[in-house]
C-alpha positions in Angstrom: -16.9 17.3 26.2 -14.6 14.1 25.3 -12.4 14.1 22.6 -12.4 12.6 19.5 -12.3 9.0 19.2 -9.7 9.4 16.4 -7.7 11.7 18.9 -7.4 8.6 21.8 -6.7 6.6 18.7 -3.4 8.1 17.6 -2.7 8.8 21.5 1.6 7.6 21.9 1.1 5.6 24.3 -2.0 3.8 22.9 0.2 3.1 20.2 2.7 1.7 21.4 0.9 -0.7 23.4 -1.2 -1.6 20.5 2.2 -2.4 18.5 3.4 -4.6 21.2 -0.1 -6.2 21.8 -0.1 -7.0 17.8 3.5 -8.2 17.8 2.8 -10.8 20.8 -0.5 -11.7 19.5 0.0 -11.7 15.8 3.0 -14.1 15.6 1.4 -16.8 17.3 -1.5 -16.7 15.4 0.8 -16.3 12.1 3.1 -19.5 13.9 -0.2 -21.5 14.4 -1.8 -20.2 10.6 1.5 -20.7 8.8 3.9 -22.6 10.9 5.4 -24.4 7.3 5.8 -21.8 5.2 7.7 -19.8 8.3 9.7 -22.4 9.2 10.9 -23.0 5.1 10.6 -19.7 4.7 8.7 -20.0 1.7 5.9 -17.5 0.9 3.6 -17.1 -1.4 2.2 -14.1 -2.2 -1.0 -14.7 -0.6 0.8 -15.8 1.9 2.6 -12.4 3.1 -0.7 -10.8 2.8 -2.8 -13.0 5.6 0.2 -12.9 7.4 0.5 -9.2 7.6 -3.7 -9.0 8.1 -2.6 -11.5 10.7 -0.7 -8.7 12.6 -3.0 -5.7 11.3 -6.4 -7.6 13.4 -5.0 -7.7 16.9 -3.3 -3.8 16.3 -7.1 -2.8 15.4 -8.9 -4.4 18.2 -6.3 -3.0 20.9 -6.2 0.1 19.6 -9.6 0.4 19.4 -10.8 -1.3 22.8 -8.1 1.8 24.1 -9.1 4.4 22.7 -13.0 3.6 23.2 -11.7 3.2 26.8 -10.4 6.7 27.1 -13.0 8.1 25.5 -15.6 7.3 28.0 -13.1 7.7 30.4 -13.1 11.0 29.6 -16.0 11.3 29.1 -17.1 10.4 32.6 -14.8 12.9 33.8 -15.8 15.4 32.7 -19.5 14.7 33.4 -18.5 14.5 36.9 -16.8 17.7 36.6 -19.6 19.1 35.2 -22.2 18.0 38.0 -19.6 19.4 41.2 
């Protein structure tokens, strides 16, 4: 039986890539989105807030996409496994 989705989810490695994916990703959406108030450095409220939903997007869809991935990967396996 595969595991969890919420297990693959909170998998290190996942993670980590997931991080790095929204770091890359996120700041040149947030550089093409608020490309003034980053380079004055002057945020609004509202401002931080899209900005940091900015990053929080791209970490979602990795981390899903990942996880989903292993799941059926796993999943697969173990079918296979199951039909030797």
């Amino acid at each position: 039986m595969a595991a969890p989705f919420w297990r693959h989810s909170l998998n290190r490695e996942i993670l980590l890539t997931s991080v790095k994916t929204a770091l890359l990703v996120g700041s040149v959406i947030a550089c093409i989105n608020h490309f003034e108030a980053i380079f004055t450095w002057t945020f609004t409220p509202v401002q931080r807030m899209k900005i940091a939903i900015t990053y929080l997007v791209p970490f979602s869809v990795a981390t899903y996409a990942a996880a989903r991935h292993a799941q059926r990967t796993e999943a697969q396996a173990a079918a296979e496994r199951a039909a030797d």
